[in-house]
C-alpha angles and dihedrals in degrees: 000000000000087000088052092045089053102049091042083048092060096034093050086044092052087052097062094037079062090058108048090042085060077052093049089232097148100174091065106045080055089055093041099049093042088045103088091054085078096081096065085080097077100214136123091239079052100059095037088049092060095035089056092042088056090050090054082046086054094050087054098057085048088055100048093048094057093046085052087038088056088037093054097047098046082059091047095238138131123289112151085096089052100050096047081055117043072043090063103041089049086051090052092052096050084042083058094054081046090056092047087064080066093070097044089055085056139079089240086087122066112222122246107260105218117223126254121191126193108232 
């Protein structure tokens, strides 16, 4: 199951990668190809950091299939096709964030220590 989360995890942050590079938003290809590398660092931050960033991911193909929703009807074309799959696609990004709780749950992350400082 770790291995599964993982490889989702790279495959659902390629994707949108993919859809911010047809946006030219070059900043954030950079973040969402690189992302994946943060979970080299093992840690619990780590894993919640890449599984918020993937909500806020899902948010944005929501938001982009009801601008092209809105976009589609106004044309008076079809748009049924678009929305199962931009759904789908936006499913399979929050199911990634799912996955990452896997390896929180396992001994492959090491747990935050927290900080105790003598007064």
């Amino acid at each position: 199951m770790k291995v599964l989360a993982v490889i989702f995890a790279i495959l659902a942050s390629l994707i949108l990668a993919a859809h911010f590079l047809h946006a030219w938003i070059l900043p954030l290809v950079a973040f969402f190809v690189l992302l994946p590398l943060v979970l080299l660092i093992r840690r619990n931050w780590a894993v919640r950091f890449v599984q918020i960033m993937f909500m806020l991911g899902a948010l944005e193909w929501l938001r982009t299939m009801l601008a092209l929703l809105s976009e589609r009807q106004a044309e008076r074309r079809e748009w049924i096709r678009m929305v199962i799959i931009l759904g789908g696609v936006e499913l399979f990004t929050v199911l990634c964030a799912v996955l990452l709780q896997s390896l929180l749950r396992s001994n492959v992350i090491v747990e935050d220590q927290p900080t105790h400082e003598n007064p």
